[in-house]
C-alpha positions in Angstrom: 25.9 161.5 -166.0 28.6 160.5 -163.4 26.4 157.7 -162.2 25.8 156.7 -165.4 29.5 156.6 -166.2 30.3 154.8 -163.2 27.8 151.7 -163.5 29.5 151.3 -167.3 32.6 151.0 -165.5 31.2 148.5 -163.1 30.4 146.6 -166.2 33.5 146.5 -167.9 35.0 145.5 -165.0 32.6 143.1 -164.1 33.3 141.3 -167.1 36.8 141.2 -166.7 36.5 139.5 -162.6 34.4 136.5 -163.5 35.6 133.2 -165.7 33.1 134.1 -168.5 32.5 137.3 -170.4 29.5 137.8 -168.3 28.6 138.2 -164.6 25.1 136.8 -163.2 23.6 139.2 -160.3 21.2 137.0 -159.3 20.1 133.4 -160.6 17.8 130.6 -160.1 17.8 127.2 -161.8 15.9 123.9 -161.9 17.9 120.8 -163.4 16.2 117.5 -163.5 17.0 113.7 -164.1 15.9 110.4 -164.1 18.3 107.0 -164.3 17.5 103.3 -163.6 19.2 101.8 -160.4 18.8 97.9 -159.0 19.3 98.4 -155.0 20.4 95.0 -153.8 18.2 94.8 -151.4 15.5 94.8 -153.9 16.1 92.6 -156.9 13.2 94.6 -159.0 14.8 97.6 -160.9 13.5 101.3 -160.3 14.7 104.5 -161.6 15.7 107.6 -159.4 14.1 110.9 -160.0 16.1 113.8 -159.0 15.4 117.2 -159.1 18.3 119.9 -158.2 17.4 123.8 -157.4 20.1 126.2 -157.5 19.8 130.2 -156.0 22.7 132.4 -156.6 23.9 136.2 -155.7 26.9 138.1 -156.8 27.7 141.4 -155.6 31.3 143.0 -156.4 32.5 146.0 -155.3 35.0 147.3 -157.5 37.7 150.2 -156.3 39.1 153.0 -158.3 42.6 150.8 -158.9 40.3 148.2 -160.2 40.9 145.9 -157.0 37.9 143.8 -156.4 36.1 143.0 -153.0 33.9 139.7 -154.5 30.8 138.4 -152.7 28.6 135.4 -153.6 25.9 133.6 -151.8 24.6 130.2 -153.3 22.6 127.7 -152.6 21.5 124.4 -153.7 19.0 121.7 -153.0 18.5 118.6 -154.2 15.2 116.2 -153.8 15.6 113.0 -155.0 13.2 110.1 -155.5 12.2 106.7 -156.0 9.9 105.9 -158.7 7.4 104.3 -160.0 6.1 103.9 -156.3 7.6 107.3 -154.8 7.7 105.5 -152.1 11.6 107.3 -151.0 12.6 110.4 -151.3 15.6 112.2 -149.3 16.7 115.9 -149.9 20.5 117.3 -149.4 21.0 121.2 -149.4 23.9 123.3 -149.2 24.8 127.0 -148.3 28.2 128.6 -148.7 29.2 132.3 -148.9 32.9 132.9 -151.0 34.4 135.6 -150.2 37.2 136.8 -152.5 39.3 139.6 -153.9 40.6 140.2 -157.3 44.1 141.9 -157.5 45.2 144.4 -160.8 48.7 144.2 -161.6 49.0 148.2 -163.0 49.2 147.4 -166.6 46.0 145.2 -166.4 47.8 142.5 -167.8 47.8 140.2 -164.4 44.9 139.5 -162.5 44.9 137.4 -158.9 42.0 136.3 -157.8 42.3 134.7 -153.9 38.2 133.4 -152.8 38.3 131.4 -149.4 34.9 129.3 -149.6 33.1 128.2 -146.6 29.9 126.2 -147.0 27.2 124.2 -145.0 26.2 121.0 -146.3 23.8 118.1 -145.4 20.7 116.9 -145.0 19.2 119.4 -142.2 17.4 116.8 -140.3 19.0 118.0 -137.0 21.3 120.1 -135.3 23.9 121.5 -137.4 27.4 120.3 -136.5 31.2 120.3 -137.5 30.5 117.1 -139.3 28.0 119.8 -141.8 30.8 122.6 -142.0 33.0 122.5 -145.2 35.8 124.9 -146.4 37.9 125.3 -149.5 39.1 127.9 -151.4 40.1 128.6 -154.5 43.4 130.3 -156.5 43.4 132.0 -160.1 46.3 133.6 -161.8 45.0 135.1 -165.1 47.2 137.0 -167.5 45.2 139.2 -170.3 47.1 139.0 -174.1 44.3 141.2 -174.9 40.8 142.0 -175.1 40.5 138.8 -177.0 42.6 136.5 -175.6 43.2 135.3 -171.9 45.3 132.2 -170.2 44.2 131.4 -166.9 45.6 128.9 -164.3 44.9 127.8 -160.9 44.2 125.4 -158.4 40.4 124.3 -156.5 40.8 123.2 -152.6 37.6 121.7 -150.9 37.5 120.1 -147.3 34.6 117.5 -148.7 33.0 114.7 -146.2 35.2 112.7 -148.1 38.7 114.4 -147.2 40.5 117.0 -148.8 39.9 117.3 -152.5 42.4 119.6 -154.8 41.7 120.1 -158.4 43.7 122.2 -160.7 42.4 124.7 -162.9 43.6 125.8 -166.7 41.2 128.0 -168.8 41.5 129.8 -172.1 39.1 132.3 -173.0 39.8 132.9 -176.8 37.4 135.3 -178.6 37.4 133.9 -182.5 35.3 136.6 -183.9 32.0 138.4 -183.4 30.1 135.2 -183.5 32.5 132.3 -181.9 33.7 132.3 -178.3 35.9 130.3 -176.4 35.5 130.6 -172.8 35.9 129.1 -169.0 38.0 126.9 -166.7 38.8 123.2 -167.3 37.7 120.7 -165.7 34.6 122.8 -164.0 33.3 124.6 -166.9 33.9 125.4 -170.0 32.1 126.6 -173.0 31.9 127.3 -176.7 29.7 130.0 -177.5 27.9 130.8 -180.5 26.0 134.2 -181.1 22.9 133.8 -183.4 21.2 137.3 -182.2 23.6 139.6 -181.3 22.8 140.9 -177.8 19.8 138.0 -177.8 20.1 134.9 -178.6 23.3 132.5 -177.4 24.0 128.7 -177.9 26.7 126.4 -178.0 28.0 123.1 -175.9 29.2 123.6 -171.9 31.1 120.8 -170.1 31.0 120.9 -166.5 32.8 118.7 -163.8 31.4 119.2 -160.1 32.6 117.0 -157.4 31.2 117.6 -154.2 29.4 115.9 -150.9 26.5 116.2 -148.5 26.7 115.1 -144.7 23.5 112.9 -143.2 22.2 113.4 -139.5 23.1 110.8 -136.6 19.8 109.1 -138.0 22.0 107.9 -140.9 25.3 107.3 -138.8 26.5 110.3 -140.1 27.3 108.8 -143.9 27.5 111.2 -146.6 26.5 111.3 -150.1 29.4 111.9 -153.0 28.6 113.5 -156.3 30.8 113.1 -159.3 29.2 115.3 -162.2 30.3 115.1 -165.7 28.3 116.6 -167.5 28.3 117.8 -171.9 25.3 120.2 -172.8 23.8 122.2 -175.3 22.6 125.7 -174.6 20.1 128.3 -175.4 20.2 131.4 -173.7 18.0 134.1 -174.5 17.4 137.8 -173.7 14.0 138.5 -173.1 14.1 141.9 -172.1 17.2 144.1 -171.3 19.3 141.7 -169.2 17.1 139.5 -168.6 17.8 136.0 -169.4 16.0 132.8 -169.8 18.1 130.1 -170.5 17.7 126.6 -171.0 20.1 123.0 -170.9 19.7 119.7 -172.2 22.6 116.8 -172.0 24.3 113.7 -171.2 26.2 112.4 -167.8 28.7 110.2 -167.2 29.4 108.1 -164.3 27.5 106.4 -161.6 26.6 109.1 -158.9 24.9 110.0 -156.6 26.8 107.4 -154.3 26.2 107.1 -150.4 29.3 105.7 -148.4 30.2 105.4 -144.4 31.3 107.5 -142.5 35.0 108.5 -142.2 35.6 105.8 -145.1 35.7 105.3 -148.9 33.2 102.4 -148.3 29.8 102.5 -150.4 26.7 101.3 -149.0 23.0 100.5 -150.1 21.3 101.8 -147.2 19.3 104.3 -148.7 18.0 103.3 -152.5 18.4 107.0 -154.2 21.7 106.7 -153.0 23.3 104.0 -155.6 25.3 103.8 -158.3 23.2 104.7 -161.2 23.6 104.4 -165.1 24.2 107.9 -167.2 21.2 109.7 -167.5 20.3 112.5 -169.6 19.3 115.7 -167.8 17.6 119.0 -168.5 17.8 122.4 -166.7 16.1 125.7 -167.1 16.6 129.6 -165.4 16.4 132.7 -165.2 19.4 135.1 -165.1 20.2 139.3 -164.1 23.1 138.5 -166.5 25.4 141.2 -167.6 27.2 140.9 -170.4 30.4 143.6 -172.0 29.2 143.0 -175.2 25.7 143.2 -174.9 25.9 146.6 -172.8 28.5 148.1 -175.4 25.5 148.2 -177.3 24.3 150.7 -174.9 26.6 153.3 -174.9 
């Protein structure tokens, strides 16, 4: 009975560390795209197929003043390709490992989350070096109205290959009523939520804004590749059994991205062809989730 007790609490308060109602143990992802390019070294215009698999962990560990010790392990890859020949193809990867702690004000109306962020990123076609190692962090100060409403507000630091990148963060997560739900941090990601099976079957739109860069080896003077993701998606996600979750994304992208430029500059360059500025693709991406939802485990009690 105590143990039982104990992983509801571990719920609850799951639900109240993460910047969505729900916390994902583990998670896996495939996204895919495909968007014209003219490289001007070739006059004859291609497209760029890119597909992007994601791996995440979260494990919390959640003290008796409800204090959180927050550990996440993620990693992405991203293969992309020239087409109709596929006669390119390059792949980026990164690893990073936040670290973070949540802080309870006694009343439980403050929260202060504090994650330092330190990643690898690059191609992995040699030895990994300085040039690979990134580090950011990232600062949240979230005051609870109540179990409905919540402000949050904060600011996103990332050492990129680019140079130091800051972005602040402002999120409202606003519970309308049993079927409507506001929730996330603007610009990264943000959605409105609809319930059509409670403790089932979710949709809604998500807009997401990820900036971030990949170092290449000596082979490619050490250039890196910038992405600038904007991104507006609808979403189905779907409990098959217990928590569970398939989910699946379709949408729309703005900007041209990925870009390659040289190294230590703001200078593009059309070295490598699935590196250039491409028009706004649509893209589609599909999981699998250990989610854990408050409201879905409420059920449970």
């Amino acid at each position: 009975m105590k143990k039982y007790l104990l992983f509801i609490t571990l719920i609850f308060l799951l639900n109240k560390i993460t910047a969505q109602p729900f916390a994902d143990v583990v998670s896996a992802s495939y996204q895919t795209f495909s968007s014209p390019y003219k490289s001007e070294q070739n006059s004859r215009q291609q497209k760029n197929k890119t597909d992007d698999y994601v791996l995440n962990f979260f494990l919390p560990k959640v003290f008796k003043n409800g204090n959180t010790l927050l550990i996440r392990l993620n990693t992405e890859t991203i293969n992309s390709t020239t087409s109709p020949d596929s006669s390119y193809s390059y792949r980026l990867s990164a690893i990073s490992l936040p670290l973070g702690f949540k802080f309870v004000t006694k009343n439980k109306k403050w929260e202060t989350i504090l994650i330092g962020i330190p990643k690898i990123a690059c191609d992995f076609r040699s030895k990994i070096n300085d040039k690979d190692y990134q580090l950011g962090g990232i600062f949240l100060q979230q005051y609870v109205r109540n179990d409905n409403l919540k402000f949050k507000l904060g600011l996103y630091y990332n050492r990129e290959a680019f140079g130091n990148f800051f972005m602040p963060l402002v999120g409202l997560d606003w519970k309308v009523n049993d079927r409507l739900y506001f929730y996330g941090i603007i610009p990264s990601n943000y959605w409105a939520e609809y319930t059509i099976m409670k403790y089932k079957l979710y949709t809604g739109l998500n807009f997401k804004s990820f900036t971030r860069s990949f170092r290449l080896s000596g082979a490619n003077n050490y250039d890196y590749v910038r992405y600038n993701e904007e991104e507006l998606k609808i979403f189905v996600n779907w409990f098959v059994y217990k928590k569970i979750m398939l989910f699946a994304e379709a949408g729309y992208t703005l900007g041209k991205n990925p870009w390659q430029y040289t190294y230590n500059t703001k200078n593009t360059t059309d070295v490598n062809p699935v590196y250039t500025p491409m028009k706004s693709y649509a893209l589609f991406n599909v999981g699998i989730a250990y989610r854990i939802r408050f409201d879905f485990d409420k059920k449970e009690l």
